[in-house]
KOLGU-344220 format. One line per field, with one value per atom (N, C-alpha, C): residue number from 1; x negated, y negated, z negated; residue in one letter. Coordinates in steps of 0.02 Angstrom, whole numbers, plus 50000, padded with zeros to 5 digits. Example, Ala and Ser with C-alpha at 12.3 -4.5 7.8 and 13.67 -1.06 7.14 Angstrom:
REM residues 2
i <- (1,1,1,2,2,2)
X <- (49340,49385,49340,49358,49316,49355)
Y <- (50284,50225,50165,50112,50053,49998)
Z <- (49610,49610,49610,49646,49643,49606)
aa <- (A,A,A,S,S,S)
//
This chain:
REM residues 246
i <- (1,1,1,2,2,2,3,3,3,4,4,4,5,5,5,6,6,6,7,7,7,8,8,8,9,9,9,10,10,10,11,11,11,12,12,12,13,13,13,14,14,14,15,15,15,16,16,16,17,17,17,18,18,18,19,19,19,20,20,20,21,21,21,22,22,22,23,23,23,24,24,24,25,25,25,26,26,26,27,27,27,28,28,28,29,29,29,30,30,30,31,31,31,32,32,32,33,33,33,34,34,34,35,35,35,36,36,36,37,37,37,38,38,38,39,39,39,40,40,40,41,41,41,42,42,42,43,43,43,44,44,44,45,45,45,46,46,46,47,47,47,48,48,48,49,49,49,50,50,50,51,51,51,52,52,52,53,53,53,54,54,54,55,55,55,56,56,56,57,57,57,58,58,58,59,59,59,60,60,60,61,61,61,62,62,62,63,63,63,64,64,64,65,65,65,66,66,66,67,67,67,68,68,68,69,69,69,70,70,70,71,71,71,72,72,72,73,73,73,74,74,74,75,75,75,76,76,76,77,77,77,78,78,78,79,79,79,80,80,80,81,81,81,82,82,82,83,83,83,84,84,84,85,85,85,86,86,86,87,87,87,88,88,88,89,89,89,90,90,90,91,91,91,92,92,92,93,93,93,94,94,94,95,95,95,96,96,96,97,97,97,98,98,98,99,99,99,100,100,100,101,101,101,102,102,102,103,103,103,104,104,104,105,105,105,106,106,106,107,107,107,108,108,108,109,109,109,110,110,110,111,111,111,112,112,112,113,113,113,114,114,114,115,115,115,116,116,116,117,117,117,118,118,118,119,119,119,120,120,120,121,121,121,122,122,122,123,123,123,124,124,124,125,125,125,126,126,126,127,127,127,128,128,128,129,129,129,130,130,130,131,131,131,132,132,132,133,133,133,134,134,134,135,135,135,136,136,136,137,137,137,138,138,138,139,139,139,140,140,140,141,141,141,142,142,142,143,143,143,144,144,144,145,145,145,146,146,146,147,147,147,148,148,148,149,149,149,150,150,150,151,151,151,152,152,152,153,153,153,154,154,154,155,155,155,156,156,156,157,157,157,158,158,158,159,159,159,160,160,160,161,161,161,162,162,162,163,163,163,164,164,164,165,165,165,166,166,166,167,167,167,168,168,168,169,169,169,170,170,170,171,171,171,172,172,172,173,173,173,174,174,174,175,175,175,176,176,176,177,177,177,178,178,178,179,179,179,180,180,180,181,181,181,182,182,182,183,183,183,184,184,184,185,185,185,186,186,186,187,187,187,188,188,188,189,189,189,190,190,190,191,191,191,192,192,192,193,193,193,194,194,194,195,195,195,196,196,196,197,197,197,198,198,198,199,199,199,200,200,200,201,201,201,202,202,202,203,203,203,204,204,204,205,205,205,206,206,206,207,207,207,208,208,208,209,209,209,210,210,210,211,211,211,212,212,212,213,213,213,214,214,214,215,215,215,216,216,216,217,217,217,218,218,218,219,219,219,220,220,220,221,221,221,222,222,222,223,223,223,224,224,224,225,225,225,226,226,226,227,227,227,228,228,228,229,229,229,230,230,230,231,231,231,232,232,232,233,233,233,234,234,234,235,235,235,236,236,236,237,237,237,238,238,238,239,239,239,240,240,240,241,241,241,242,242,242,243,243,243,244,244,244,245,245,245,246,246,246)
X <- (50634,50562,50541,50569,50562,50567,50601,50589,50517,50479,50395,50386,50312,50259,50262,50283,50274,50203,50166,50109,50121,50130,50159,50088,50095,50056,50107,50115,50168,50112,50119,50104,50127,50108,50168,50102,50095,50050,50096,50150,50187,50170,50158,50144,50190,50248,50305,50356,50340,50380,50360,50284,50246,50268,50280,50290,50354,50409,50459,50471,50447,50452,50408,50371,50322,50370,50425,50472,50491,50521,50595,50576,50494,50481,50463,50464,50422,50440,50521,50539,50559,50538,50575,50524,50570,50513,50494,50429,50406,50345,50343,50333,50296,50221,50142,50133,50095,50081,50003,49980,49924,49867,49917,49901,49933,49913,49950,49904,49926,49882,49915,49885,49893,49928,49906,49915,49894,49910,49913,49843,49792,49708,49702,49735,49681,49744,49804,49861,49835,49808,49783,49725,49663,49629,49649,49694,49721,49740,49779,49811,49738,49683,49645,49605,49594,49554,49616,49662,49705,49735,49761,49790,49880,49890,49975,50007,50051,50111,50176,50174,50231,50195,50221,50176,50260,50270,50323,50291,50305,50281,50302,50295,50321,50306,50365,50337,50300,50306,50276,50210,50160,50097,50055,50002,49941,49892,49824,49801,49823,49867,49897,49953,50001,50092,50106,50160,50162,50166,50215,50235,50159,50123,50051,50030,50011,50009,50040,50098,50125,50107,50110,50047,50003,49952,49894,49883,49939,49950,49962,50001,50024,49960,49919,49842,49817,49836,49798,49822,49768,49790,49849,49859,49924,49961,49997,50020,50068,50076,50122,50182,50234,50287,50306,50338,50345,50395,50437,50499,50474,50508,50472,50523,50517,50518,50529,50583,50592,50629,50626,50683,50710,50698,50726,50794,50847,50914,50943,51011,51033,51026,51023,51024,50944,50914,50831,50808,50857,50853,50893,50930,50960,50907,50861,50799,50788,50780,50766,50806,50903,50941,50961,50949,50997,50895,50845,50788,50794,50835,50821,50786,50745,50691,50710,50711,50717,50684,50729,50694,50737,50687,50746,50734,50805,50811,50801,50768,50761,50810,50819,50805,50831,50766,50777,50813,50853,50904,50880,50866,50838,50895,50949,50987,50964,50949,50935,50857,50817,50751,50752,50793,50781,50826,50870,50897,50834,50811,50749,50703,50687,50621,50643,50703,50739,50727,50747,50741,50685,50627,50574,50537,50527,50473,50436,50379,50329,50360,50353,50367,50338,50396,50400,50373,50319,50296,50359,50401,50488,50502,50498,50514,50475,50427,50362,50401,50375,50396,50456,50528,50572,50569,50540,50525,50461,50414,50354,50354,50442,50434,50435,50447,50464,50378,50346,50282,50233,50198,50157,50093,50032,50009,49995,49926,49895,49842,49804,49739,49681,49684,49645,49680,49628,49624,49591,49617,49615,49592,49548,49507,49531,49548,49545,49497,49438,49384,49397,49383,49368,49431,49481,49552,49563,49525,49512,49531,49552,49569,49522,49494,49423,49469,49472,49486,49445,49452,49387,49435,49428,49430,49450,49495,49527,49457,49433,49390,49329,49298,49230,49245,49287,49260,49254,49190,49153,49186,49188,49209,49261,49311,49345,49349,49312,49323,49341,49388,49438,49384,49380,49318,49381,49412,49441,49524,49530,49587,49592,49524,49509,49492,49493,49443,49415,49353,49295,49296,49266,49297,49220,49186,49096,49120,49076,49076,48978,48972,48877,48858,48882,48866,48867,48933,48955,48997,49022,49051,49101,49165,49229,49270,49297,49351,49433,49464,49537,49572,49662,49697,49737,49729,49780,49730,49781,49751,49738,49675,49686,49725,49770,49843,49879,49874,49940,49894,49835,49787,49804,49793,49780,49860,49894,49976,49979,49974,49969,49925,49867,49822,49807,49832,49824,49764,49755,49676,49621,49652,49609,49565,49577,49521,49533,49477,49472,49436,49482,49474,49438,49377,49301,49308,49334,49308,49390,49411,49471,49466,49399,49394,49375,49370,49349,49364,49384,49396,49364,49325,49284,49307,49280,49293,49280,49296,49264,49193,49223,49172,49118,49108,49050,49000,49024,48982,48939,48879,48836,48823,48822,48801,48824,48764,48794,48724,48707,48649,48694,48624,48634,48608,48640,48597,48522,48520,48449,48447,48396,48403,48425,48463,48496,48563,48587,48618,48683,48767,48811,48831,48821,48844,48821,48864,48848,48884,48826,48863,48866,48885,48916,48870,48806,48776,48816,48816,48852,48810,48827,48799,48802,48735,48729,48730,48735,48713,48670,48625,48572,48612,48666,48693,48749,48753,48797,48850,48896,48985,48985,48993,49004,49066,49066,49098,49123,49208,49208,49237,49222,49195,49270,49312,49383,49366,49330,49331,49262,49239,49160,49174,49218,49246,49261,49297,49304,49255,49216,49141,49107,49085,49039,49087,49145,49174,49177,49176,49179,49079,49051,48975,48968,48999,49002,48934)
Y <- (48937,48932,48869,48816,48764,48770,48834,48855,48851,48834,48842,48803,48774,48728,48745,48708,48726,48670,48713,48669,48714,48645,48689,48628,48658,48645,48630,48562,48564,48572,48605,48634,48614,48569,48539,48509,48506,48482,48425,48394,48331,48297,48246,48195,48173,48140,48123,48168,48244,48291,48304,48280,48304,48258,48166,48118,48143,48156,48171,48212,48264,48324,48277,48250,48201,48179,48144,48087,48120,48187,48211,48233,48261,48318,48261,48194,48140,48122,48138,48135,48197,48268,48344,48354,48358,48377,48448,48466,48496,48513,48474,48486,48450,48471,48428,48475,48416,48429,48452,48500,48518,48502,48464,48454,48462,48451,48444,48498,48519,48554,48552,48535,48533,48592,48649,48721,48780,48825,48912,48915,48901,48918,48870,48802,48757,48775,48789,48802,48888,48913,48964,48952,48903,48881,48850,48801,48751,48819,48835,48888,48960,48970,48983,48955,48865,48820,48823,48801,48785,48815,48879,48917,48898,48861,48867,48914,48891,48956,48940,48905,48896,48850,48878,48837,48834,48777,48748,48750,48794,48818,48796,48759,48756,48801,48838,48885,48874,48843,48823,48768,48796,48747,48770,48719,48740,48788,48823,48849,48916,48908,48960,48940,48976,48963,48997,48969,48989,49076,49083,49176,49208,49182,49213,49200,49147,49130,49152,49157,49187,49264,49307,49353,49374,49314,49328,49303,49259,49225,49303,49340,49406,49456,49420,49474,49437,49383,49349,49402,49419,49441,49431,49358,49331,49266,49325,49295,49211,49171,49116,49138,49101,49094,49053,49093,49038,49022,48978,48931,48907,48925,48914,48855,48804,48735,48754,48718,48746,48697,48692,48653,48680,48741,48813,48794,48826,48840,48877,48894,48925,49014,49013,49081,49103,49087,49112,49127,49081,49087,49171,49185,49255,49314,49322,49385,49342,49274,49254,49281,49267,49287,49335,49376,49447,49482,49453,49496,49455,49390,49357,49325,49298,49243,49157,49142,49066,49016,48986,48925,48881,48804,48757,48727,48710,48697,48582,48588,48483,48488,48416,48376,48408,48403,48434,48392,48401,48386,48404,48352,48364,48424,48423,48474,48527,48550,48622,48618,48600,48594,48616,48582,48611,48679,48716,48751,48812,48791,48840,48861,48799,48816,48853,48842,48881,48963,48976,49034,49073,49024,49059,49120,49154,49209,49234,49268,49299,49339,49351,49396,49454,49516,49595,49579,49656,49696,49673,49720,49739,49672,49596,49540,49520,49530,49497,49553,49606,49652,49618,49604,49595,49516,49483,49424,49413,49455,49465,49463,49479,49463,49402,49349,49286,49242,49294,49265,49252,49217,49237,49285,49308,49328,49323,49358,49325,49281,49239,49207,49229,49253,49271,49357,49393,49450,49426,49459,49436,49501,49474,49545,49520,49582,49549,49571,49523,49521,49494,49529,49541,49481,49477,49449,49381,49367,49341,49349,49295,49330,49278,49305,49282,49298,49258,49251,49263,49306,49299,49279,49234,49227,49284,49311,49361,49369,49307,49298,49309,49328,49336,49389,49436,49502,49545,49586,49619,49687,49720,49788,49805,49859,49880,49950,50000,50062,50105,50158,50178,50235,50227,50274,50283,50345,50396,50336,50304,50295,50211,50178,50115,50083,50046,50015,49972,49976,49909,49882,49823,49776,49722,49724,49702,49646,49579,49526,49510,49469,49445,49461,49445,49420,49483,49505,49562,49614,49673,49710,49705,49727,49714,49778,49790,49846,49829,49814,49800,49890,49867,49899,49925,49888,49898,49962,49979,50054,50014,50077,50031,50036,50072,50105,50021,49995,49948,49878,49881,49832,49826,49885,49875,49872,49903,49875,49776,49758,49687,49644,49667,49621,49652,49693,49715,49727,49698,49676,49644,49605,49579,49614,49685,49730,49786,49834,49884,49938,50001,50066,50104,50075,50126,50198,50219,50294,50266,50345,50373,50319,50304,50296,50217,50172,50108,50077,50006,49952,49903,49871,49818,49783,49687,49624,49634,49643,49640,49574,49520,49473,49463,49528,49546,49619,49619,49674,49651,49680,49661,49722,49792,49837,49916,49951,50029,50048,50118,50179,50234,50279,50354,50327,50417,50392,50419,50475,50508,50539,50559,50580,50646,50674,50733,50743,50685,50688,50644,50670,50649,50590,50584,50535,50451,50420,50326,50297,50234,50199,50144,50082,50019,49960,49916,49884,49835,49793,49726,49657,49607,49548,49519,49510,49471,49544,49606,49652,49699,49727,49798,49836,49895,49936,49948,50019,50002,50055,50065,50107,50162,50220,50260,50251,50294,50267,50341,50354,50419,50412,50492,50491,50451,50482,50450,50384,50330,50254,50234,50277,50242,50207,50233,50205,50113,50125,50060,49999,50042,50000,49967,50019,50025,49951,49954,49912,49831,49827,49761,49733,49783,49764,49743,49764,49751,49771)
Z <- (49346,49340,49303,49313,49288,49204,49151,49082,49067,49112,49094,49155,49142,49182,49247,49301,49374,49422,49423,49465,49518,49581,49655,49707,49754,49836,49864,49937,49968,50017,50077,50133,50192,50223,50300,50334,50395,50432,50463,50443,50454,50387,50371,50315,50322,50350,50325,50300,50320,50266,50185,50186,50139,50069,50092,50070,50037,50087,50060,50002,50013,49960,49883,49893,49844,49811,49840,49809,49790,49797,49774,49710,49697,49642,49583,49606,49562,49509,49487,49419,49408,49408,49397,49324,49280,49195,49224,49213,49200,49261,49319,49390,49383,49409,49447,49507,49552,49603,49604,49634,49627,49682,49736,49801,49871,49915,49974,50033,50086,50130,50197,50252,50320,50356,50346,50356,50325,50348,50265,50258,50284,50264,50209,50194,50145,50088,50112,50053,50005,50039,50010,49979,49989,49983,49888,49912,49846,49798,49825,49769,49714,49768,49735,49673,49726,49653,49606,49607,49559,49519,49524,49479,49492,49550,49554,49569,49532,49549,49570,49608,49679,49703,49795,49842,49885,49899,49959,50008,50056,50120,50196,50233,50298,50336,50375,50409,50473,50519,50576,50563,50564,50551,50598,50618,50651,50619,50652,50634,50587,50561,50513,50488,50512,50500,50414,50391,50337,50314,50367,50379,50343,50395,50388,50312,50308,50236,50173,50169,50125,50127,50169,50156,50138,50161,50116,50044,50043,49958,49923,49953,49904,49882,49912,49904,49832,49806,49768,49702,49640,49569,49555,49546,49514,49569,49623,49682,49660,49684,49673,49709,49689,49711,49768,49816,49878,49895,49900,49942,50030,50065,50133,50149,50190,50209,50287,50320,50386,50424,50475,50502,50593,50558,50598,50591,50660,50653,50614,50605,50552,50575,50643,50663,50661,50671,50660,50589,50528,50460,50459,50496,50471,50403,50447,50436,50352,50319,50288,50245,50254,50222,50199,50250,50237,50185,50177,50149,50073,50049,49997,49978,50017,50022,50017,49984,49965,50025,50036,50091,50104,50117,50121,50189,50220,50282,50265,50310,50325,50367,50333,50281,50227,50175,50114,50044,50012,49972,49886,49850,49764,49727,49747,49725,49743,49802,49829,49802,49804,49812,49726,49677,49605,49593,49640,49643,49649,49695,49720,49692,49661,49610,49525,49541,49468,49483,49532,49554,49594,49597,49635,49619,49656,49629,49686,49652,49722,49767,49837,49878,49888,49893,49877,49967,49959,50022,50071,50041,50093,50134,50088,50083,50157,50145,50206,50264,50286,50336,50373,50330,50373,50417,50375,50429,50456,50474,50515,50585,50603,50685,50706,50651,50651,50658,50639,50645,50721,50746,50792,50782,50836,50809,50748,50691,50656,50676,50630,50659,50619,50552,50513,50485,50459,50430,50353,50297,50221,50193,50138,50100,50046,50004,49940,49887,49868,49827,49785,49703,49635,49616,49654,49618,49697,49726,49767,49829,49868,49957,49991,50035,50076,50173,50188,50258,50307,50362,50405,50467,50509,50579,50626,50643,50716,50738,50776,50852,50823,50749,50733,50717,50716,50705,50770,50763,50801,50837,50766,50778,50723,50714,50676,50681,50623,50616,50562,50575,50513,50490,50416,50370,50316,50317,50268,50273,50213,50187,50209,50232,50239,50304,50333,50385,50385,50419,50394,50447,50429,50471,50478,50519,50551,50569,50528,50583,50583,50614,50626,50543,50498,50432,50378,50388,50323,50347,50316,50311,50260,50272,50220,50248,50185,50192,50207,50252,50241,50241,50218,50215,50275,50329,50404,50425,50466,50519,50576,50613,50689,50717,50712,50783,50755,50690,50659,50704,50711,50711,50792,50829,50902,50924,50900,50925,50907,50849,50850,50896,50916,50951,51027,51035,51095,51152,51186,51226,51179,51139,51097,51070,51058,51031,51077,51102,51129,51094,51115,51076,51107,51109,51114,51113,51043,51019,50959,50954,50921,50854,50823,50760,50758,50820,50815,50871,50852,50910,50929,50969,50990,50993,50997,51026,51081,51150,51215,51191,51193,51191,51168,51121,51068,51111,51193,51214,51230,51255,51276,51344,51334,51364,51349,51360,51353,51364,51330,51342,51299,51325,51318,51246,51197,51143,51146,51190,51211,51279,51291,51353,51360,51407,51406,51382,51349,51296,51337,51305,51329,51285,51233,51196,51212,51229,51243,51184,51166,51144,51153,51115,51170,51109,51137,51119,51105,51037,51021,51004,51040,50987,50913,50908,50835,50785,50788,50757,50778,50742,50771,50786,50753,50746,50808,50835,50895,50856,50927,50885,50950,50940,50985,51028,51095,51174,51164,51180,51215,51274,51300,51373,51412,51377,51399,51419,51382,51366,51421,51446,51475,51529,51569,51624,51635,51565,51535,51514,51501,51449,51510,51564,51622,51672,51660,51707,51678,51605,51573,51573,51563,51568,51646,51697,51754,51800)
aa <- (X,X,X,X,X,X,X,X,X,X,X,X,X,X,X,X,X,X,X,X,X,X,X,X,X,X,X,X,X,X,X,X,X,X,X,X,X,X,X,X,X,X,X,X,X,X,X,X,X,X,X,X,X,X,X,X,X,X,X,X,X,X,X,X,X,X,X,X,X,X,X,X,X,X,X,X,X,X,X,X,X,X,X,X,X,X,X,X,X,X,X,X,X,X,X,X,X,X,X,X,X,X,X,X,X,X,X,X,X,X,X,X,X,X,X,X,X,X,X,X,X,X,X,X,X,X,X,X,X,X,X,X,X,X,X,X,X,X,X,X,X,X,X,X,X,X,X,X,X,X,X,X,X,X,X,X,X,X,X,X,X,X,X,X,X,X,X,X,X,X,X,X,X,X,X,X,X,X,X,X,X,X,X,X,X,X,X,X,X,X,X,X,X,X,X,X,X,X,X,X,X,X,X,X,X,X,X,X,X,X,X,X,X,X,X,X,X,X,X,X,X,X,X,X,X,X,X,X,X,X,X,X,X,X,X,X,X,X,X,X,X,X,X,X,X,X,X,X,X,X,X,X,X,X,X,X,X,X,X,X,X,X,X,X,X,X,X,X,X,X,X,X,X,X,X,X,X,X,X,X,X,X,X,X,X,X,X,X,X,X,X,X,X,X,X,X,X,X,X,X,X,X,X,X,X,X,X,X,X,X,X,X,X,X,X,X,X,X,X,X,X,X,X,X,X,X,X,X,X,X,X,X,X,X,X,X,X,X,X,X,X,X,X,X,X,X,X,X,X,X,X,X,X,X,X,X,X,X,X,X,X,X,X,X,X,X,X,X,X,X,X,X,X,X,X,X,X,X,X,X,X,X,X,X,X,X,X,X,X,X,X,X,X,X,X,X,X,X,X,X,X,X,X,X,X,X,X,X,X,X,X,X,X,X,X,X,X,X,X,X,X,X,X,X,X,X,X,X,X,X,X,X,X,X,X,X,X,X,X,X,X,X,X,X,X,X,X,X,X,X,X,X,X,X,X,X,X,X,X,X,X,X,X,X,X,X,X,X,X,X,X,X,X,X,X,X,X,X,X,X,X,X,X,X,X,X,X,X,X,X,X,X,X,X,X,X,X,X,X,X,X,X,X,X,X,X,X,X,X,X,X,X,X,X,X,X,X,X,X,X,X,X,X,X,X,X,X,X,X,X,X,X,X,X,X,X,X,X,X,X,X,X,X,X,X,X,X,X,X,X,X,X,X,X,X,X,X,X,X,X,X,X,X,X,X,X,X,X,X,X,X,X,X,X,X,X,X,X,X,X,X,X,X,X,X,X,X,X,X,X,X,X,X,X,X,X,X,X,X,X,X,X,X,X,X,X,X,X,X,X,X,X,X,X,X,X,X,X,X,X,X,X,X,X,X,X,X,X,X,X,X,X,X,X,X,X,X,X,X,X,X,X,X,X,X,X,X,X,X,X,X,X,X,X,X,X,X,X,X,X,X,X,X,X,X,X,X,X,X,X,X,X,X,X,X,X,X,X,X,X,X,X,X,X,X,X,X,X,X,X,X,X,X,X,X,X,X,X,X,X,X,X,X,X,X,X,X,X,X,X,X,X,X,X,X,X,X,X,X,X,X,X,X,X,X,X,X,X,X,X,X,X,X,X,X,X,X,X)
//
């Protein structure tokens, strides 16, 4: 990679790892730094203003671990290249190895570190999947707008309901379309969202209540905060609704 211009992000919520990696890249021809980032929200962040194309990734960060991050980096037009930064054992690196993923174990070494970047490239779908169990939950859900990835917060979204090939995804503010199913959505988060009706999942924390939709009428649905609009209840689920409204 280094045959052409490398503007990279180092990513570590340790500043003495960050320093390090600083020194090592400080005489490499062809290598600028585009910036530094605490954890995967402002490294995704940098990599939008900037236009880099490799980001040195630590995997274990606050707020947003790299795993995660490198994810949603793959949503970008013209994804960067990632080297992940670790100071994981050699047996937890397995899933890394046996999928082909580049990463350097700390203390990190100018030999390996230009080894890496010779060879970097963006990460394949297949690539992410096999080391996803390595991840914790997520913390954010990623849209990708007009070449762009826009992050929303787990804990601010409202509701999630599957419309044809897509699911939208309600927070107080907007509506966005992601690509996950709810069955993929509610196996990952579990309680965290509840399955109202076949076709949508709630924040519990976003209920407020329950009514009929008319009188006579069997259909309930389940009132939310911070929006007008409610999401239908089936009858299977009322039991449920009636017991969290308390």
């Amino acid at each position: 990679m280094v045959d052409q211009a490398v503007t990279l992000i180092i990513a570590d919520d340790e500043a003495p790892a960050r320093n390090r990696l600083r020194e090592l890249l400080a005489d490499m021809p062809g290598v600028s730094i585009a910036g530094e980032a605490r954890h995967g929200a402002e490294a995704i962040a940098l990599a939008q203003q900037s236009g880099a194309n490799l980001v040195l990734l630590d995997i274990r960060m606050p707020q947003m671990d790299g795993i995660e991050a490198a994810a949603h980096l793959q949503k970008m037009s013209s994804p960067p290249a990632i080297i992940f930064t670790t100071a994981y054992d050699a047996y937890a690196l397995q899933a890394f190895d046996m999928s082909a993923i580049d990463y350097l174990l700390k203390p990190i070494r100018r030999e390996r570190l230009l080894t890496a970047i010779n060879k970097a490239r963006a990460l394949l779908p297949a690539q992410l999947a096999a080391i996803r169990p390595m991840q914790p939950q997520r913390s954010h859900f990623s849209i990708s707008e007009r070449g762009r990835v826009l992050l929303v917060p787990v804990n601010e979204v409202i509701y999630l309901r599957a419309e044809l090939k897509y699911t939208t995804l309600r927070t107080a503010q907007h509506e966005y379309l992601i690509e996950d199913s709810l069955n993929s959505i509610e196996q990952e988060f579990g309680e965290r969202f509840l399955r109202l009706h076949r076709n949508c999942l709630v924040n519990p924390h976003y209920l407020l209540g329950y009514q009929k939709m008319a009188e006579g009428e069997h259909q309930w649905v389940a009132l939310l905060k911070g929006i007008p609009e409610t999401v239908g209840v089936s009858r299977r689920q009322l039991h449920l609704l009636k017991y969290l409204a308390g």
